[in-house]
mmCIF file as gemmi writes it, N, C-alpha and C atoms, coordinates in Angstrom:
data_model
loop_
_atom_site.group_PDB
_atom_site.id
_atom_site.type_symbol
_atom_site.label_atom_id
_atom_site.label_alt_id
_atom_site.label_comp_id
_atom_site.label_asym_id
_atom_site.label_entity_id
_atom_site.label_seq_id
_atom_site.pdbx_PDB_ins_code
_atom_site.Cartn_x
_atom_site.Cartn_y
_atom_site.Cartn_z
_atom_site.occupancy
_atom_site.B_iso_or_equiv
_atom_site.pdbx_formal_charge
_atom_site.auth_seq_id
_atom_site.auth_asym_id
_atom_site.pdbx_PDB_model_num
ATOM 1 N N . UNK Axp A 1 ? 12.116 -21.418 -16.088 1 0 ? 1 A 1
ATOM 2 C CA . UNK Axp A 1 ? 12.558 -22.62 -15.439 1 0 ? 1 A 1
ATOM 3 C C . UNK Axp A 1 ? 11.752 -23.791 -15.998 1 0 ? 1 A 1
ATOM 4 N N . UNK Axp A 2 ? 12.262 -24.876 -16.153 1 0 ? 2 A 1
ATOM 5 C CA . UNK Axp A 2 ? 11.645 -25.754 -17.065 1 0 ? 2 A 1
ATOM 6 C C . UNK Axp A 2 ? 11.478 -26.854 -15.471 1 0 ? 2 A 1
ATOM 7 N N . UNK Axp A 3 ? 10.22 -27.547 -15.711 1 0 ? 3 A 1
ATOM 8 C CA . UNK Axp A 3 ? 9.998 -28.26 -14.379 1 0 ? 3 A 1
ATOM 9 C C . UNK Axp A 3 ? 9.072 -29.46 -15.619 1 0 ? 3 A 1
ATOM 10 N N . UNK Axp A 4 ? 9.622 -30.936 -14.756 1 0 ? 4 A 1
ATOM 11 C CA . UNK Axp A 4 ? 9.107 -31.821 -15.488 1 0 ? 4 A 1
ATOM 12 C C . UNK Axp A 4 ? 8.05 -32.459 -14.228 1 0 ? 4 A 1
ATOM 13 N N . UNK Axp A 5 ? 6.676 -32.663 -14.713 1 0 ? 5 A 1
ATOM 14 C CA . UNK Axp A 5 ? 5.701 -33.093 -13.877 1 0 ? 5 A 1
ATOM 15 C C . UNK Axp A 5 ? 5.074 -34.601 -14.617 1 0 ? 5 A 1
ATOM 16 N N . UNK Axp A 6 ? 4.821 -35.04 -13.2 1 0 ? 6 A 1
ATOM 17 C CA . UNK Axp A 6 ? 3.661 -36.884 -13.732 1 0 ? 6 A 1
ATOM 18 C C . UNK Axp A 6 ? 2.146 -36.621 -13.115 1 0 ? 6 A 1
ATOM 19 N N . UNK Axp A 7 ? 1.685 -36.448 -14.351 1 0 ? 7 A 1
ATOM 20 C CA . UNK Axp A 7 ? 0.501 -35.872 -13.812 1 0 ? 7 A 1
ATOM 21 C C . UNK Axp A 7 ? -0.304 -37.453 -14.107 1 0 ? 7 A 1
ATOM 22 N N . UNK Axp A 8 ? -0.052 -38.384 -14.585 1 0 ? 8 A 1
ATOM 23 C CA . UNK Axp A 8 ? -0.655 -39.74 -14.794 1 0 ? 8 A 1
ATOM 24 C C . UNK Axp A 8 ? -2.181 -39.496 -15.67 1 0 ? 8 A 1
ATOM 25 N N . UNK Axp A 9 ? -3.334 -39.775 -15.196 1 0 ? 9 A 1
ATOM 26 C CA . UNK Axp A 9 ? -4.424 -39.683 -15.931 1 0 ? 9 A 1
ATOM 27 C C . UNK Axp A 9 ? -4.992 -38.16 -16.411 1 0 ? 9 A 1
ATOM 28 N N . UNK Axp A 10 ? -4.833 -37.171 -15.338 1 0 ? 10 A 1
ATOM 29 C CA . UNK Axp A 10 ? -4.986 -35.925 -15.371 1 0 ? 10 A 1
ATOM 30 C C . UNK Axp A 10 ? -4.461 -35.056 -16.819 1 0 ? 10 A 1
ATOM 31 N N . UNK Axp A 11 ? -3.117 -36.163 -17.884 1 0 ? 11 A 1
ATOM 32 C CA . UNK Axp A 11 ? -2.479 -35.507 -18.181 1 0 ? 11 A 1
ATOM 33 C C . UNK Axp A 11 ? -3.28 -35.41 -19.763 1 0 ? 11 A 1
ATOM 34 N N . UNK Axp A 12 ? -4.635 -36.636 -19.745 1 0 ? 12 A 1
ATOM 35 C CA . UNK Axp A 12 ? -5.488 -36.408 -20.906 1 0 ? 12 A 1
ATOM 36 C C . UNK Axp A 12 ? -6.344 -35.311 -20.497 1 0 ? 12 A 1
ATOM 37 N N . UNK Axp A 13 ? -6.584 -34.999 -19.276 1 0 ? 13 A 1
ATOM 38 C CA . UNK Axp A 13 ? -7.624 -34.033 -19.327 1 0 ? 13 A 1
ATOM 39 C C . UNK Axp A 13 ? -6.584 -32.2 -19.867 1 0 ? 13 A 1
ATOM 40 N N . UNK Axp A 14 ? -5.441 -32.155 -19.626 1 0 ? 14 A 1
ATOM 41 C CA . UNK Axp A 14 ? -4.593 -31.464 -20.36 1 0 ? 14 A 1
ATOM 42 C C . UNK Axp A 14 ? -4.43 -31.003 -21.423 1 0 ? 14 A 1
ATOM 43 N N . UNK Axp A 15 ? -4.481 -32.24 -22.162 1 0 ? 15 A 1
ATOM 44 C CA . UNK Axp A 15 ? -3.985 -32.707 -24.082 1 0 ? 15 A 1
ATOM 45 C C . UNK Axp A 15 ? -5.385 -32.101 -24.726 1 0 ? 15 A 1
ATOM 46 N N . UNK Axp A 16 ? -6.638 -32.348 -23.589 1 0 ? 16 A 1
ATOM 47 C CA . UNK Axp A 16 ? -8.004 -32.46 -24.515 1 0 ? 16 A 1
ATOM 48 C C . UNK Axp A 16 ? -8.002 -30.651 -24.281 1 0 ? 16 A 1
ATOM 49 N N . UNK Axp A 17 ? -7.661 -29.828 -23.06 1 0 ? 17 A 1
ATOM 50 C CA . UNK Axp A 17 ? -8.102 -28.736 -22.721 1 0 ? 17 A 1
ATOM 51 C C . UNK Axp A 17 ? -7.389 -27.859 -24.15 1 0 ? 17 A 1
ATOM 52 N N . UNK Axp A 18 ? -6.064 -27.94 -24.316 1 0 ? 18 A 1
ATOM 53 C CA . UNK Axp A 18 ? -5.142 -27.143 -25.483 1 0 ? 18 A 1
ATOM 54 C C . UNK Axp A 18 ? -5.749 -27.963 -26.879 1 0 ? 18 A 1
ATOM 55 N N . UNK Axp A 19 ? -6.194 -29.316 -26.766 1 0 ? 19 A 1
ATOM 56 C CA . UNK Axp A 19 ? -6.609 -30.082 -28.317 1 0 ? 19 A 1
ATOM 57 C C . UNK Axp A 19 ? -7.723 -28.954 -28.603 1 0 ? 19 A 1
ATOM 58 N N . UNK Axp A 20 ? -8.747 -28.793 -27.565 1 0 ? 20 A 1
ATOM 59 C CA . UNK Axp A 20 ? -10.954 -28.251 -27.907 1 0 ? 20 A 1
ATOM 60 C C . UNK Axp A 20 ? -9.724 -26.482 -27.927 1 0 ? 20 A 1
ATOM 61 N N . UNK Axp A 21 ? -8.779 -25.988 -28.01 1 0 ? 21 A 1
ATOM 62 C CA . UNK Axp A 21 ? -8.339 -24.919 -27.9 1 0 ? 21 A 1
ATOM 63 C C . UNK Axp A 21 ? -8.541 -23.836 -26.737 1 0 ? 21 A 1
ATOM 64 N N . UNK Axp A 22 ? -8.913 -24.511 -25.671 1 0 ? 22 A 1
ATOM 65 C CA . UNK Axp A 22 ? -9.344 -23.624 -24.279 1 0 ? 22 A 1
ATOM 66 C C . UNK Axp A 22 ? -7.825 -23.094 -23.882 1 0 ? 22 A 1
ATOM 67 N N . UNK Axp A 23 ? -6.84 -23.427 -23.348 1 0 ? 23 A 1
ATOM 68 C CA . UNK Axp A 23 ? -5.389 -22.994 -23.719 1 0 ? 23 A 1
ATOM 69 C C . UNK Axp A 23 ? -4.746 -23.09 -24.764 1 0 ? 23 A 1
ATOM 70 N N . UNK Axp A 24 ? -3.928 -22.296 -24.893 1 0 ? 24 A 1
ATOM 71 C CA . UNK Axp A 24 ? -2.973 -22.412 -25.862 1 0 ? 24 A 1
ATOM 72 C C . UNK Axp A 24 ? -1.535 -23.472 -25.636 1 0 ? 24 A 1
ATOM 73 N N . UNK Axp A 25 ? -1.191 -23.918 -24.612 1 0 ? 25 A 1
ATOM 74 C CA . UNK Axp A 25 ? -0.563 -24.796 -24.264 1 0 ? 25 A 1
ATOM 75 C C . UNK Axp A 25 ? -0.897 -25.808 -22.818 1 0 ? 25 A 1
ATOM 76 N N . UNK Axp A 26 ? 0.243 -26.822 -22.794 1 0 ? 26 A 1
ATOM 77 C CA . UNK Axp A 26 ? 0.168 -27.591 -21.59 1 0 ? 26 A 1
ATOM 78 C C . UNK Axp A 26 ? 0.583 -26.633 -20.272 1 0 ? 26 A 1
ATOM 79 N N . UNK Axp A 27 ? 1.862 -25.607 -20.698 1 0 ? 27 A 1
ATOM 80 C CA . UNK Axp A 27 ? 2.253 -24.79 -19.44 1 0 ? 27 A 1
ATOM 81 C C . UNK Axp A 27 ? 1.278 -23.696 -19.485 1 0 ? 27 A 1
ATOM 82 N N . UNK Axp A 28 ? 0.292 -23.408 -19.732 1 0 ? 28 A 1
ATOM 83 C CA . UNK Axp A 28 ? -0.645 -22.204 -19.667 1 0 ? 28 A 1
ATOM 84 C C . UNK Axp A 28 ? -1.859 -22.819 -18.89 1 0 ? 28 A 1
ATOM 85 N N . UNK Axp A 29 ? -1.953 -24.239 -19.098 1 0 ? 29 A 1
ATOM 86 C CA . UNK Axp A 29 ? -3.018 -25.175 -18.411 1 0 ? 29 A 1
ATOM 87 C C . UNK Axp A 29 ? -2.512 -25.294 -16.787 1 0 ? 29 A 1
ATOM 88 N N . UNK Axp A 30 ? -1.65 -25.358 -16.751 1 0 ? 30 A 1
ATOM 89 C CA . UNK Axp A 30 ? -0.835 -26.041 -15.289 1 0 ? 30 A 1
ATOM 90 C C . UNK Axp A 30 ? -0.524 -24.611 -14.989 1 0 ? 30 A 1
ATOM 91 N N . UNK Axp A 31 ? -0.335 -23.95 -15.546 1 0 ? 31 A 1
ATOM 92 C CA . UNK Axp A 31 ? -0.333 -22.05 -14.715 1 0 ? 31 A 1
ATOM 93 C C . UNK Axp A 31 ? -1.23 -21.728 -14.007 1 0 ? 31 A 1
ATOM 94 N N . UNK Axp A 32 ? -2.48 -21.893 -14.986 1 0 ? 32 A 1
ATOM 95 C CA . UNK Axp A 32 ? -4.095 -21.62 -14.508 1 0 ? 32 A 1
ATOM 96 C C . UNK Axp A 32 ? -4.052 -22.668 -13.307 1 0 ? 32 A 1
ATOM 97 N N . UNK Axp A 33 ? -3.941 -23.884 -13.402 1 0 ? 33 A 1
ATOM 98 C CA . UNK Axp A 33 ? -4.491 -24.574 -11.881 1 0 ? 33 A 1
ATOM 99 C C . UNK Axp A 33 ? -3.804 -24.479 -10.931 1 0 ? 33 A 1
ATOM 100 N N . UNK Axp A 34 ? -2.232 -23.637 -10.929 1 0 ? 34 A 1
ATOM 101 C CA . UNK Axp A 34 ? -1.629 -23.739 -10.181 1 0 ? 34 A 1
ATOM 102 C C . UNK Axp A 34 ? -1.531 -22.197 -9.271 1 0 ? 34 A 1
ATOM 103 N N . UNK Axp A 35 ? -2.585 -21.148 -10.541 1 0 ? 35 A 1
ATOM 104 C CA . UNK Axp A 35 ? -3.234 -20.005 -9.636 1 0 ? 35 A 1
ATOM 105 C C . UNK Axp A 35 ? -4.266 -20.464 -9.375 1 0 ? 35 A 1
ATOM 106 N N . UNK Axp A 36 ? -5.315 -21.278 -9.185 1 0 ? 36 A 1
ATOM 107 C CA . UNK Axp A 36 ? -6.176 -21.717 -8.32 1 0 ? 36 A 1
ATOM 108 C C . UNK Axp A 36 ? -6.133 -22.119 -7.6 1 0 ? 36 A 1
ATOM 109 N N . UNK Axp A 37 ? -4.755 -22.392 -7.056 1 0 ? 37 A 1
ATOM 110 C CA . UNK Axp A 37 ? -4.561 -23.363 -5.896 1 0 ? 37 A 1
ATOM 111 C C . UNK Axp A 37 ? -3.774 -22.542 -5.042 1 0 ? 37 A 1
ATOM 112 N N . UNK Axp A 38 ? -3.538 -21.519 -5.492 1 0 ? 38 A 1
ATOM 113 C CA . UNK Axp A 38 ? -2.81 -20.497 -5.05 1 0 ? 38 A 1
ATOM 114 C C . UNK Axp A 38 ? -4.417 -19.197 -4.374 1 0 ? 38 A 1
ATOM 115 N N . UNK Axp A 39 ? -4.958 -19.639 -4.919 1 0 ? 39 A 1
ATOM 116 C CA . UNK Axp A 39 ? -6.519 -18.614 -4.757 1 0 ? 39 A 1
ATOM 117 C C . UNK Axp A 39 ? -7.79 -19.348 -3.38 1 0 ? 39 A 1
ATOM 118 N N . UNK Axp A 40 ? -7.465 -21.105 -3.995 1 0 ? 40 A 1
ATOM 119 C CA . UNK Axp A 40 ? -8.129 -21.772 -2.625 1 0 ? 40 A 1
ATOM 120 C C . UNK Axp A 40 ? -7.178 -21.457 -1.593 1 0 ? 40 A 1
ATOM 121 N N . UNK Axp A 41 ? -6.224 -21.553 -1.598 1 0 ? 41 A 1
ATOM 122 C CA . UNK Axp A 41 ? -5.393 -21.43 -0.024 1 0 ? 41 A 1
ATOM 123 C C . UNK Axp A 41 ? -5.303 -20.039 0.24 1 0 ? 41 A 1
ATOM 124 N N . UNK Axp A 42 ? -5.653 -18.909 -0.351 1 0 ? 42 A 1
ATOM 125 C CA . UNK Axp A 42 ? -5.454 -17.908 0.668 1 0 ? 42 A 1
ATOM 126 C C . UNK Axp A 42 ? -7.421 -18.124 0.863 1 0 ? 42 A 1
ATOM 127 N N . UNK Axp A 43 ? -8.345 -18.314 0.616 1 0 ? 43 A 1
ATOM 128 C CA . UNK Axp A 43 ? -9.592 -18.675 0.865 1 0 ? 43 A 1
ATOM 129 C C . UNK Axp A 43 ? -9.495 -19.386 1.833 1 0 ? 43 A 1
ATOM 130 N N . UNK Axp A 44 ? -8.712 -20.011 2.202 1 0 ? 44 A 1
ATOM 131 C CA . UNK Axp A 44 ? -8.613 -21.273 3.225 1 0 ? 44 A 1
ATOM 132 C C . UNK Axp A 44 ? -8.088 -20.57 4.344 1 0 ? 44 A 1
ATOM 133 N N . UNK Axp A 45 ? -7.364 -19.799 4.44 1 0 ? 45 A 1
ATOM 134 C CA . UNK Axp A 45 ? -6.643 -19.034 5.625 1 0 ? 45 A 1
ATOM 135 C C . UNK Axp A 45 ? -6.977 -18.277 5.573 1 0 ? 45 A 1
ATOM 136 N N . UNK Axp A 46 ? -8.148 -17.338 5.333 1 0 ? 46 A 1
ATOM 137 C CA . UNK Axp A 46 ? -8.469 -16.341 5.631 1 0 ? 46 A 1
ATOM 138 C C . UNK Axp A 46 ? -10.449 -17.418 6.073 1 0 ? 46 A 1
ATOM 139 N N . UNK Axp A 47 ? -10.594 -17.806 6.405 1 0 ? 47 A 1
ATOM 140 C CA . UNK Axp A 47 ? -11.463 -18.515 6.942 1 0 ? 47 A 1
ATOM 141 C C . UNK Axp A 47 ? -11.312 -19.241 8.193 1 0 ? 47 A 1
ATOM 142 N N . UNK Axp A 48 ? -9.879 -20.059 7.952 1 0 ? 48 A 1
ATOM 143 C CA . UNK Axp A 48 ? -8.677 -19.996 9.201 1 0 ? 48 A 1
ATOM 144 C C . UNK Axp A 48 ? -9.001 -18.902 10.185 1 0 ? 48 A 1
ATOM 145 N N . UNK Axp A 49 ? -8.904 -17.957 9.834 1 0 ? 49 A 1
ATOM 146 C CA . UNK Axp A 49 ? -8.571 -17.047 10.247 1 0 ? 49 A 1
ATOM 147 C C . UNK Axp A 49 ? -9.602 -16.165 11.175 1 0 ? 49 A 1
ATOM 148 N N . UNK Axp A 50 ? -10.325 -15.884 10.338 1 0 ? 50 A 1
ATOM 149 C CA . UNK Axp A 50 ? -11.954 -16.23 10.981 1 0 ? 50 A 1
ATOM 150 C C . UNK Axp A 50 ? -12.484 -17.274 12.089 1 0 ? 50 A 1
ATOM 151 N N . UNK Axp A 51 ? -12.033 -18.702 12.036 1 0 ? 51 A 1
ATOM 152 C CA . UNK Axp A 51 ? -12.356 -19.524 12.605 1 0 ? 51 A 1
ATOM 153 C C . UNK Axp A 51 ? -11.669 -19.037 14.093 1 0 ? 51 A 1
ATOM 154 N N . UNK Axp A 52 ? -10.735 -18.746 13.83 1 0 ? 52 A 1
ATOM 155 C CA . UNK Axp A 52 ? -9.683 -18.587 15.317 1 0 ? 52 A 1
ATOM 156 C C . UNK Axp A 52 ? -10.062 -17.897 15.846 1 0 ? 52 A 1
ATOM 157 N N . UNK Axp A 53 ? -10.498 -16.16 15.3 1 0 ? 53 A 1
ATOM 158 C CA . UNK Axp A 53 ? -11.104 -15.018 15.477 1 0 ? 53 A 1
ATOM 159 C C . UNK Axp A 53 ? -12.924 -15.542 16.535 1 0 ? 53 A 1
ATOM 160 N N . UNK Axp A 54 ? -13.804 -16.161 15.977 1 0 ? 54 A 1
ATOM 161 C CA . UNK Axp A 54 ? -14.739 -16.499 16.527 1 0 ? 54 A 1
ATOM 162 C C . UNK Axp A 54 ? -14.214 -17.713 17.808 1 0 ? 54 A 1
ATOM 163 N N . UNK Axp A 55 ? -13.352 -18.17 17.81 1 0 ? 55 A 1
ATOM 164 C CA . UNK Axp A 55 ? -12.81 -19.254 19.004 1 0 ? 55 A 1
ATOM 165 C C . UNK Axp A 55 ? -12.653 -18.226 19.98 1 0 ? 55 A 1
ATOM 166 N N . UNK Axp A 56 ? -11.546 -17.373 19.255 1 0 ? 56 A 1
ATOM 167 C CA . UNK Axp A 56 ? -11.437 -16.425 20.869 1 0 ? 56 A 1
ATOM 168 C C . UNK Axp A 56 ? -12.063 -15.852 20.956 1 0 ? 56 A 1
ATOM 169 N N . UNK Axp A 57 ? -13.218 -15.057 20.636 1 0 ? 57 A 1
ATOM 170 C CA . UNK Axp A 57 ? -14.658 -14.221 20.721 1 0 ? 57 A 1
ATOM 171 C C . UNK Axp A 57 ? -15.085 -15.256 21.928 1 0 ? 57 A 1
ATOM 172 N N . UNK Axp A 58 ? -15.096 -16.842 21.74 1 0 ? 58 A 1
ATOM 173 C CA . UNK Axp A 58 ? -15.807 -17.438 22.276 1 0 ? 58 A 1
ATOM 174 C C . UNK Axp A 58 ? -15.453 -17.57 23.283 1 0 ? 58 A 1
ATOM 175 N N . UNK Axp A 59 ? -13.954 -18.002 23.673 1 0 ? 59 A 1
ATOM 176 C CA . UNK Axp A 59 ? -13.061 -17.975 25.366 1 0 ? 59 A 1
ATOM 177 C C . UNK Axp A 59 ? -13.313 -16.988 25.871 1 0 ? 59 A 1
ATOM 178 N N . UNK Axp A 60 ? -12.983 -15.83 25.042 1 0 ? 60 A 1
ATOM 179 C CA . UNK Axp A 60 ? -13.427 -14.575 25.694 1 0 ? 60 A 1
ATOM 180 C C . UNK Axp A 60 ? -14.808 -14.459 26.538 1 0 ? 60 A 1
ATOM 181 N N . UNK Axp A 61 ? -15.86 -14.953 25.743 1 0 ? 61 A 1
ATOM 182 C CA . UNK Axp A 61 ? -16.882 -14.977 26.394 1 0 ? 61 A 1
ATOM 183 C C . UNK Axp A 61 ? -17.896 -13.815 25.507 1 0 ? 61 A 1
ATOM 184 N N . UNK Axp A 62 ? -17.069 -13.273 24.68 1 0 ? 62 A 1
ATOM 185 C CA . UNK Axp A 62 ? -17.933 -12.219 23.912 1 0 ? 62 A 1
ATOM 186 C C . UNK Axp A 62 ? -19.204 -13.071 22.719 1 0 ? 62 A 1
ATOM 187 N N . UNK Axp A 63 ? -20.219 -13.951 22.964 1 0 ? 63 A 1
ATOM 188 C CA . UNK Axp A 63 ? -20.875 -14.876 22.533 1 0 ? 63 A 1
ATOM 189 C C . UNK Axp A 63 ? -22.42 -13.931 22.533 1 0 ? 63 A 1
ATOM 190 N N . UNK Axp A 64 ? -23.209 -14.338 21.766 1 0 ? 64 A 1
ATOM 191 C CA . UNK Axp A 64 ? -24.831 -14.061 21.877 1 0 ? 64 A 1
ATOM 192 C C . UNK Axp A 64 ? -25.525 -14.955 22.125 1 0 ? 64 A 1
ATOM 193 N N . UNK Axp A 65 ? -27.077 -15.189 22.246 1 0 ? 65 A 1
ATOM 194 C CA . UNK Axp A 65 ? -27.89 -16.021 22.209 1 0 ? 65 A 1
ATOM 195 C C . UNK Axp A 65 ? -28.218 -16.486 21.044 1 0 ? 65 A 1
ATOM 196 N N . UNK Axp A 66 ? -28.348 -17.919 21.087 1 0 ? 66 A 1
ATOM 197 C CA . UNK Axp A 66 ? -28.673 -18.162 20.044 1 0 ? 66 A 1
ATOM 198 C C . UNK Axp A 66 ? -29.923 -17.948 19.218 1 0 ? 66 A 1
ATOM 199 N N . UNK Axp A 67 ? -30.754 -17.36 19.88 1 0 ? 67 A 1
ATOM 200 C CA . UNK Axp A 67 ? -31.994 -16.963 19.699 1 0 ? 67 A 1
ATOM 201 C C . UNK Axp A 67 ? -32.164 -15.307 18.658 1 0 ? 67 A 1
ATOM 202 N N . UNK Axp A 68 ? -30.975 -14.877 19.306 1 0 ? 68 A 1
ATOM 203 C CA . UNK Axp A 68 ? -30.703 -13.267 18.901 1 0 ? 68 A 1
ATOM 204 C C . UNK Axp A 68 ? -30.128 -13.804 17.593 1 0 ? 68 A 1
ATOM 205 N N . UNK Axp A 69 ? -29.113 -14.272 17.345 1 0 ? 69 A 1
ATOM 206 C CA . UNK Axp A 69 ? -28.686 -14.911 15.831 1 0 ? 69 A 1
ATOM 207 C C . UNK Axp A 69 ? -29.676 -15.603 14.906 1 0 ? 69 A 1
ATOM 208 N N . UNK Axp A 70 ? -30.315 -16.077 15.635 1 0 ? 70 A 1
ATOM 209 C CA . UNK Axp A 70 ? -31.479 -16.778 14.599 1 0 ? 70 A 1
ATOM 210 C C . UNK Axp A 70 ? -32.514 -15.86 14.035 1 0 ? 70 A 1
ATOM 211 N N . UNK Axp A 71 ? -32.806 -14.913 15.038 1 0 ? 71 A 1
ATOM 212 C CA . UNK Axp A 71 ? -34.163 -14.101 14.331 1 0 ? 71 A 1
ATOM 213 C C . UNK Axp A 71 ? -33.109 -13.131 13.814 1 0 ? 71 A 1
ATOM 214 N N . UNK Axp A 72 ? -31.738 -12.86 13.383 1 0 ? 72 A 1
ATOM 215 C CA . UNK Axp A 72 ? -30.72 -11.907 12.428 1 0 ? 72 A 1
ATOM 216 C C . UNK Axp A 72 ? -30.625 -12.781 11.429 1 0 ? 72 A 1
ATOM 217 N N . UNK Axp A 73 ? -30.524 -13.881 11.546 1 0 ? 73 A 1
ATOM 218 C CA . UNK Axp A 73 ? -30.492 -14.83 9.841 1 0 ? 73 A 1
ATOM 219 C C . UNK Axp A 73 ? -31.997 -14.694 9.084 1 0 ? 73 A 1
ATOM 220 N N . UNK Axp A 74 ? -32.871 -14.824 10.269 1 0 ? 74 A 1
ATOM 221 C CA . UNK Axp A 74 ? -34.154 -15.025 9.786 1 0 ? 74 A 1
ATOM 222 C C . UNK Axp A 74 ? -34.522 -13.341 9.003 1 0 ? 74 A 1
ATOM 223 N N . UNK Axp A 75 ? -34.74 -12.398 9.69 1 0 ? 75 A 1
ATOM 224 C CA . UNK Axp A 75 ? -34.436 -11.221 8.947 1 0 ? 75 A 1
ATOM 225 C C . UNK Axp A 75 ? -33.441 -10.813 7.851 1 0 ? 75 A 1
ATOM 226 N N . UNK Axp A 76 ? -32.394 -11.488 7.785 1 0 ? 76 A 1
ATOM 227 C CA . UNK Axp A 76 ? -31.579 -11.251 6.493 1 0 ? 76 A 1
ATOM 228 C C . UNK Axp A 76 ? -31.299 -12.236 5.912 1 0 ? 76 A 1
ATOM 229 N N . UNK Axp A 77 ? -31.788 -13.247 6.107 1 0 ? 77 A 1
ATOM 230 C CA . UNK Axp A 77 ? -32.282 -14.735 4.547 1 0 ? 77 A 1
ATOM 231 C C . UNK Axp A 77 ? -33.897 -14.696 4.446 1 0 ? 77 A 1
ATOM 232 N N . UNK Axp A 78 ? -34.308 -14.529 5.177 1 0 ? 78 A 1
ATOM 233 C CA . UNK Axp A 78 ? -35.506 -14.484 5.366 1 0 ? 78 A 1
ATOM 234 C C . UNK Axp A 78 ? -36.235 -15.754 5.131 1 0 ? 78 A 1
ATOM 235 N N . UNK Axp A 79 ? -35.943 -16.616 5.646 1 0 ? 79 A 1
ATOM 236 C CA . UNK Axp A 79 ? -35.822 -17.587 5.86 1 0 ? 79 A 1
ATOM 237 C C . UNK Axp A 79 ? -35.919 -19.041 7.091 1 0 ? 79 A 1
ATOM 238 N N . UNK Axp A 80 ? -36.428 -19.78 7.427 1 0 ? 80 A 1
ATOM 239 C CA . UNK Axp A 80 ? -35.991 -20.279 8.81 1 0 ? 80 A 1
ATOM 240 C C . UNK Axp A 80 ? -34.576 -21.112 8.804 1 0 ? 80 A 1
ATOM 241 N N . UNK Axp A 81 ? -33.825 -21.031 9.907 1 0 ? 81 A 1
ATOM 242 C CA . UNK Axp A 81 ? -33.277 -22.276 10.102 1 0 ? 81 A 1
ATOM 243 C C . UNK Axp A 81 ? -33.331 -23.46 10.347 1 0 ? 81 A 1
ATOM 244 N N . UNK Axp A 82 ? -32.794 -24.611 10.444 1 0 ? 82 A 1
ATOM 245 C CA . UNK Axp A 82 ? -33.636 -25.26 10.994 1 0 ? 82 A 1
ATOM 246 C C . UNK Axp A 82 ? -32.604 -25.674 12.367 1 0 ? 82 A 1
ATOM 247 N N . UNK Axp A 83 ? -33.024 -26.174 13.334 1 0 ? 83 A 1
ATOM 248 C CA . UNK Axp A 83 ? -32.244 -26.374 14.851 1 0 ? 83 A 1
ATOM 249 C C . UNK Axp A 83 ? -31.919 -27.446 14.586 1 0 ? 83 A 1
């Protein structure tokens, strides 16, 4: 499928990526960023996802002290936090 795009300034950073030979073309350039963007968004919803997961942990009421979490970071960064 042939798809025509305006990529405006972006479209030198393109020309230069296939010119220094890092792709072999303009559609092999716009493939690659368009599986990265395909790679941030499932990263993004699966963090989503997580986020919701700890919300309802939290309504629920299933929560710790914050004290108990801190000396578990501190033992496995080993490290302080800071409050």
């Amino acid at each position: 499928m042939t798809m025509t795009v305006e990529l405006g300034a972006l479209e030198q950073v393109v020309d230069r990526l296939v010119r220094d030979g890092r792709y072999g073309s303009k559609s092999e350039v716009l493939r690659t960023g368009v599986r990265l963007v395909q790679e941030h968004e499932a990263r993004l919803a699966a963090l989503l996802g997580k986020l919701e997961e700890g919300i309802k942990a939290a309504d629920e009421g299933r929560v710790r002290p914050l004290e108990d979490v801190r000396a578990e970071m501190l033992a496995r960064f080993g490290t302080a936090v800071d409050e």
